[in-house]
C-alpha angles and dihedrals in degrees: 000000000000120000113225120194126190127215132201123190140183093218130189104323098020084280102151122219125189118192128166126214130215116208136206122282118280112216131180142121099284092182095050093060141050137267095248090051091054093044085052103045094042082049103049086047105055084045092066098038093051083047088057095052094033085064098036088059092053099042076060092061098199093336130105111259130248108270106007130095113217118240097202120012116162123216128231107011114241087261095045088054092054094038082061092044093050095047091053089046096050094047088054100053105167093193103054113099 
């Protein structure tokens, strides 16, 4: 069994990134133990796996991380698209002159 863990992130300009990760193996003797032991353990280590991305996504502060391929990224931000569109406006100003 691998655990897998998805992230999503409203990075720098409110620009959101979703990426999954995909963790090591878990082996172990699932018929020798307990529910309970299984729940806990699957649970401790997907924890600690979602902490993992959680902080490599923020160590790449807006950027893709290093080894991983993002499943939705969006282009220009909401506030990039107006700043544009504002530019452009300002620079056609029908009423001057």
């Amino acid at each position: 069994m691998k655990p897998v863990t998805a992230y999503y992130a409203m990075n720098k300009e409110q620009k959101p990134v979703a990426t999954l990760r995909f963790g090591g193996e878990l082996l172990l003797d699932w018929e020798a133990i307990g529910r309970k032991a299984i729940v806990a353990g699957l649970q401790a280590a997907m924890e600690k796996q979602l902490n993992e991305h959680r902080e490599s996504s923020i160590a790449a502060d807006g950027g893709i991380m290093e080894g991983y391929r993002p499943i939705l990224q969006s282009g220009a931000s909401t506030s990039g698209r107006y700043e544009s569109f504002r530019r452009r406006l300002a620079k056609w100003n029908p009423f001057s002159g």
